[in-house]
N, C-alpha and C positions, 0 to 999 in steps of 0.2 A: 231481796235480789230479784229483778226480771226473769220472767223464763226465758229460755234460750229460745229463737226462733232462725232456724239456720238452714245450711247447705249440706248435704251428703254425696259427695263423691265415694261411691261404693258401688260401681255396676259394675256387669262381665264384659271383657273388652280391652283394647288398648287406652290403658289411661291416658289422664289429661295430659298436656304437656305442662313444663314448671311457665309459661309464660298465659298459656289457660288460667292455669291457678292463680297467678298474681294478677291475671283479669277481670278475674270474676271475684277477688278480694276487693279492688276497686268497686267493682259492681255492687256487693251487698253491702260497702262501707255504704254507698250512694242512695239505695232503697232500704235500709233501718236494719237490714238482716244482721245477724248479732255471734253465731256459730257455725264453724266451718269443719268438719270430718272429714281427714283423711284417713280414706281405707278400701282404695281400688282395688277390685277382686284379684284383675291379673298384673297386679306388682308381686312379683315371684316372695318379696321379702318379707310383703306383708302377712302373705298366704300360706301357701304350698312350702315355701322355703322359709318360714319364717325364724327358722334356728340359727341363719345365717347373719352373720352382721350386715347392713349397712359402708359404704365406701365411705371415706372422707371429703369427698365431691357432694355425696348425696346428702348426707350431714349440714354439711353448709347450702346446699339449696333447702332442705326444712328452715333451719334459721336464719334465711334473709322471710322464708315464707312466713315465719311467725314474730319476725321484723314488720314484715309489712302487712300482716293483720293484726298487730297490737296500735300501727297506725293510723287503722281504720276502724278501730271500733270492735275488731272481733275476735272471736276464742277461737282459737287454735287448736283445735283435739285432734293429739295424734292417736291412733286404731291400728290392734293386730288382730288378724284372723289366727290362733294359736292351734291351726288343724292337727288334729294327734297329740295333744297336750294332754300329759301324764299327772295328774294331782300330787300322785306320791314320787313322783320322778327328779328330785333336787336339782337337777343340771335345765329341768322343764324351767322349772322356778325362777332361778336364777337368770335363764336368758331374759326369760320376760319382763324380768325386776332390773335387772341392766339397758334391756329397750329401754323402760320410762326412766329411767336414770338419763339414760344417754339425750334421750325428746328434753325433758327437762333444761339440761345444759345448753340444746340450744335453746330457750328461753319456753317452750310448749310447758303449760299448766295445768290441761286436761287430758285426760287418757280415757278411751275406748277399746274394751275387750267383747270381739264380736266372734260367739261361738252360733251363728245362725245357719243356715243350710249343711248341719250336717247331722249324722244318726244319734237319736237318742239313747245313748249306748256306751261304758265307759271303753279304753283303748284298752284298757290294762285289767286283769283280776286282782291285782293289789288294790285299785283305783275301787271296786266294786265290792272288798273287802271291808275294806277302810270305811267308805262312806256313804254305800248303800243305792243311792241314788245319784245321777248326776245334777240335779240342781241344787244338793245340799253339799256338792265338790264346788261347784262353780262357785256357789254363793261364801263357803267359808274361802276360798280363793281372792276373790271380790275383796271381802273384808280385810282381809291380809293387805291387800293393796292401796286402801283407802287410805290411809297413816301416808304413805309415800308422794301422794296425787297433790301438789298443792292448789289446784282448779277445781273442778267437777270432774269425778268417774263416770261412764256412761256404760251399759253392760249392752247387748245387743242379744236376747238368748236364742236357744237352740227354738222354743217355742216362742213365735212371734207373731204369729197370727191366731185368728180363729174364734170360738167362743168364749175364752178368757177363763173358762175352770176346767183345770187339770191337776192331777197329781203331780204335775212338774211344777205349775205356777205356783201350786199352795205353798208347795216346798220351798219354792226359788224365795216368796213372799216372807214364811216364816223364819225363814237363815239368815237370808239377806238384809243389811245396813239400810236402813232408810233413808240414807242421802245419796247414795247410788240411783242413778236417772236410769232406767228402763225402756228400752224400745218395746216400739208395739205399732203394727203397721193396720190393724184392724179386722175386721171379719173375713180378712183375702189378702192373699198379697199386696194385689190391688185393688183398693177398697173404691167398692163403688160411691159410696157415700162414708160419710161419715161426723158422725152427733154423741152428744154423751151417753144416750144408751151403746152404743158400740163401745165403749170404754167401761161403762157401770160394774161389769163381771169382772176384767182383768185387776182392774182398780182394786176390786176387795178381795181378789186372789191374792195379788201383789203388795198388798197394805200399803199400798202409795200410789200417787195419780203416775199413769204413765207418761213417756215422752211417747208422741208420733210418729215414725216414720214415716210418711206419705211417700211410696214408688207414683211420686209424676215429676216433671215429665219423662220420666228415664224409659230408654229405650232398645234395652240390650237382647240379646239371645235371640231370639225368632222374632221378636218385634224390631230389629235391628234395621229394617227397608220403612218402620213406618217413620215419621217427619216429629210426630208429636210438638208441634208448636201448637201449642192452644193454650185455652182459659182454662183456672183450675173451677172446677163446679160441684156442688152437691156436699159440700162440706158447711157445717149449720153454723151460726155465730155462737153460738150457746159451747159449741166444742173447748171454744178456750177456757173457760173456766172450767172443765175437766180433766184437763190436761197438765202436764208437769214441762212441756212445750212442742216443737214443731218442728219438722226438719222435712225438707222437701229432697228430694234422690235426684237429679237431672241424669243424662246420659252423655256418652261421649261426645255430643255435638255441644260442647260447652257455650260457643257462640250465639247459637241457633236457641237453644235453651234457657237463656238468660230470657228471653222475651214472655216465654213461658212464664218462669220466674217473678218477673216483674203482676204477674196477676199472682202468684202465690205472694207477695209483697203488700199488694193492696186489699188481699183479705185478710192478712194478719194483721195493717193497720186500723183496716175498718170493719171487722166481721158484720156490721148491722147492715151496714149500707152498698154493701160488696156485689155490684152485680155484672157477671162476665164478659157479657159481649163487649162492655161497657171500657172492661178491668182489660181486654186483649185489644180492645182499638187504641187507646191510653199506651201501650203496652209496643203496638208498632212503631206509634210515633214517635215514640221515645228511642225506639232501636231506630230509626233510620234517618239516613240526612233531610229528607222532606215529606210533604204530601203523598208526592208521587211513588215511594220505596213503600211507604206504610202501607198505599191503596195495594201494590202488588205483593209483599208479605200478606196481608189481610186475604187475598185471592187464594195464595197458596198454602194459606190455612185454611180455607173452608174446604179445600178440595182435596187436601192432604190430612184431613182431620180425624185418621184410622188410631186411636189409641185406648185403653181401657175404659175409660172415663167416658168415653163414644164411642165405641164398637155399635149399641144397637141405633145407632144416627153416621153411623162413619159416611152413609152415601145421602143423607141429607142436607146437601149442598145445595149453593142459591144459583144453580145451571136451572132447575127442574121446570122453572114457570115459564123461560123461554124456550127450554125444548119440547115442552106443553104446548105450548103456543106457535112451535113451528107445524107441529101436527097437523094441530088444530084447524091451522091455514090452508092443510093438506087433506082435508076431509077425516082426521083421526085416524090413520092407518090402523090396518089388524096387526099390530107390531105388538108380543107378549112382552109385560113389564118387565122391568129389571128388579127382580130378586134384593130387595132391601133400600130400594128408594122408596120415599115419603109418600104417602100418599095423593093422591092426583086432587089438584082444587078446580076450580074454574077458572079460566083463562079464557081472554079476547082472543082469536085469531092472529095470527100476527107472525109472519116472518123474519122480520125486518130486526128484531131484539137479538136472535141468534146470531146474526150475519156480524149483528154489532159488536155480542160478546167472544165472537171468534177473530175479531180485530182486534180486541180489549186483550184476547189472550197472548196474542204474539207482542203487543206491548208491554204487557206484564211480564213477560218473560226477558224481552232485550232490558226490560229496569232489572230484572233480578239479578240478569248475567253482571251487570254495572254498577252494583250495591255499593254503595262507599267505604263501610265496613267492609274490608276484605273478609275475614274472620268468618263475618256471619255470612259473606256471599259464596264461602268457600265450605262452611256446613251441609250449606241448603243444596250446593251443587247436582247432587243428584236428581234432586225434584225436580229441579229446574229443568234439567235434562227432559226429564219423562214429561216436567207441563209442555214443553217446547215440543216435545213428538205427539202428544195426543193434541197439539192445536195444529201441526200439519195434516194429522189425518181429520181432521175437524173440516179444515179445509177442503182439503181431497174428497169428501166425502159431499160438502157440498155443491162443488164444483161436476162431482160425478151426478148428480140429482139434476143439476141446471143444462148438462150435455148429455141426455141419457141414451142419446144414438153414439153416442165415443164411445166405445168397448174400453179405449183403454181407460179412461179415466177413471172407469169402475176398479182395473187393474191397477194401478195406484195405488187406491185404496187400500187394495187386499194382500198390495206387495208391503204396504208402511205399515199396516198395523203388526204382525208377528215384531218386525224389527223395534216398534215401542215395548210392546210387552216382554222382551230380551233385557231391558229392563226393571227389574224385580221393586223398584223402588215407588210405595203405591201413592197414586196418584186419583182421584175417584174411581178407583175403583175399574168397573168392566163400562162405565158410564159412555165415553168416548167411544169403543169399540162395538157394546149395543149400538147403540146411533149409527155409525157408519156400518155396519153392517144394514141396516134397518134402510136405510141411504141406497145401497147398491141393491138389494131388494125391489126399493121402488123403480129405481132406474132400470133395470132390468125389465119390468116391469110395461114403464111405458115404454122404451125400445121396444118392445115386440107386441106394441098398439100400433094402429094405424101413422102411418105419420103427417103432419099437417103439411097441406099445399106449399107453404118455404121452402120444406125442406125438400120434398122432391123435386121442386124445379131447379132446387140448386145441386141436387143428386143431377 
């Protein structure tokens, strides 16, 4: 049997819609992907309320969804978050054994039991009695369940990150069914990288190759304003054959995140030959009706590129050699860096590059607003929003540079930038707002030089 290489919808947030779901079922029939987890943190039933039945409504929308990923090629695991779940609790038992009964019927063949972000700690002193440890409740639990499962069980545990030897994992490993698939997200939530040493410890904690869960591109909680479309990177080819398989996390922008996807697609296909920039241009033009949507996606991923995976490059965008270069034309002003761009190369003089990409930008933007995918042009909306206000003040800014006797144009300026940044949704960063700041400085600057013979005679 194949290991599973799939999708996990599991973030904090308002879940997908059931028409998301049956979209992005299409989508990994389409790129090889193979398994689908349902188990969104804030479905009340899945969670917090998970004692509660399910509707008869909601029922029938799982089983058209596990209609239509037996259509396509994929497994359908349904996932309860069992928060407060009592080992010795019978009625605990029972609801749970009745969920996969009930998933079952609608035709669902895998079940996922994800006891992850909560206290390593039994609910109950029966529970602590009884079986001493919680991964040696969970695990005889597990096994209890297995007989029932006619797919793959998947567990998701309480420890899921980290260095992979604990007195939970040893536990979990020696109680635990060896055919139970094991998540494990890697040395971090979000793993900056990841190769088979990252896996080596959990592995022989676990006495079985883990499953992966890669958090990319999900973007929930405080990262909920970053865009995170980008390429997956820094993950080794060698990982697959460490692993028991792979499951990548998106976030609520299911549209926007498929694109992502599509580069976590192309390194599961080809882990040797896998190389990003390569796997995200591939990746646009497959998301958009033509050249033109891909060049402008592609813009507003280099400039929106703030996510785990790039945090230390988030403001290493391909602005930097023309705003170098517009300096540069300008005698290299005393203007102090910005705090986390790349470092400065050498560049020609040259003005004329900026002007152009502050034209390029407001075109990119009316292609964004116009994306043919609705879906995806209704993800992206907010960036689009924020690229659209920092390429007016882009404007404004050099407009006020080219008029530096206009007081107001400087005013402009300093009235539009506050109104972008009212915007929370990041966009490079302080990159726009250095610049035009840096702008009305100079302008300021020669206003209150001499002025040439023009102008005074037209004073």
């Amino acid at each position: 049997m194949s290991k599973p290489f799939g999708v996990i919808e599991a973030f904090y947030g308002p879940p997908w819609s059931w028409a998301a779901r049956h979209a992005t079922l299409d989508f990994m029939g389409d790129v090889g992907l193979t398994a689908y987890l349902y188990a969104p943190k804030n479905d009340p039933l899945h969670r917090n309320r998970w004692k509660e039945p399910y509707t008869s409504f909601e029922w029938r929308e799982f089983e058209r969804l596990a209609e239509h990923a037996a259509r396509v090629g994929v497994d359908f695991i349904f996932g309860l978050s069992a928060i407060g779940y009592q080992y010795t609790n019978a009625e605990h038992g029972a609801i749970v054994r009745g969920r996969l009964e009930r998933a079952k019927a609608c035709g669902i063949s895998s079940f996922c039991l994800l006891l992850d972000d909560l206290p390593e700690a039994f609910d109950s002193p029966q529970d602590a009695e009884r079986f001493g440890h919680p991964a040696r409740a969970q695990a005889l639990f597990l096994n209890e369940l297995l007989p029932r499962v006619p797919g793959t069980l998947y567990f998701c545990p309480t420890e899921y990150h980290g260095v992979g030897r604990s007195e939970y994992l040893t536990i979990l490993g020696e109680t635990l069914d060896p055919r139970v698939k094991v998540f494990w997200t890697g040395a971090k939530v979000f793993a900056d990288s990841l190769s088979p040493a990252d896996v080596e410890a959990v592995n022989a904690s676990l006495r079985r190759q883990v499953t992966i869960w890669d958090n990319f591109p999900v973007n929930d909680l405080d990262m909920r304003n970053h865009l995170h479309v980008e390429a997956l990177k820094d993950r080794s080819p060698e990982l697959l054959s460490a692993i028991d398989g792979y499951f990548a996390a998106p976030g609520r922008l299911a549209a926007a995140h498929r694109v992502s996807l599509r580069t976590v697609a192309a390194y599961l296909k080809s882990p040797e030959t896998y190389e990003p920039r390569a796997a995200l241009r591939e990746a646009a033009k497959a998301s958009a009706a033509n050249e033109r949507e891909a060049d402008a996606l592609l813009f507003l991923a280099d400039v929106a590129r703030r996510n785990p995976l790039y945090y230390p490059t988030a403001l290493h965008h391909s602005l930097w050699p023309a705003i170098d270069a517009f300096w540069a034309a300008r005698g290299d002003l005393a203007v102090p860096d910005l705090p986390g761009r790349p470092p400065r190369t050498s560049v020609a003089a040259n003005e004329r590059s900026l002007r152009d990409l502050a034209r390029d930008m407001e075109l990119h933007v009316y292609t964004l607003e116009r994306l043919r995918d609705l879906d995806l042009r209704n993800d992206i909306a907010p960036w689009v929003s924020k690229l659209a206000g920092w390429a007016r003040v882009l404007k404004y800014a050099l407009g006020a540079l080219d008029h530096p006797h206009d007081a107001r144009a400087r005013e402009y300026v300093m009235e539009e930038i506050p109104l972008v940044r009212d915007n929370f949704h990041w966009v490079a960063g302080d990159t726009f707002d250095w610049f035009a700041r840096a702008c009305v400085f100079e302008a300021e600057r020669l206003a209150a030089g001499p002025r040439s013979p023009d102008s005074l005679e037209t004073a």
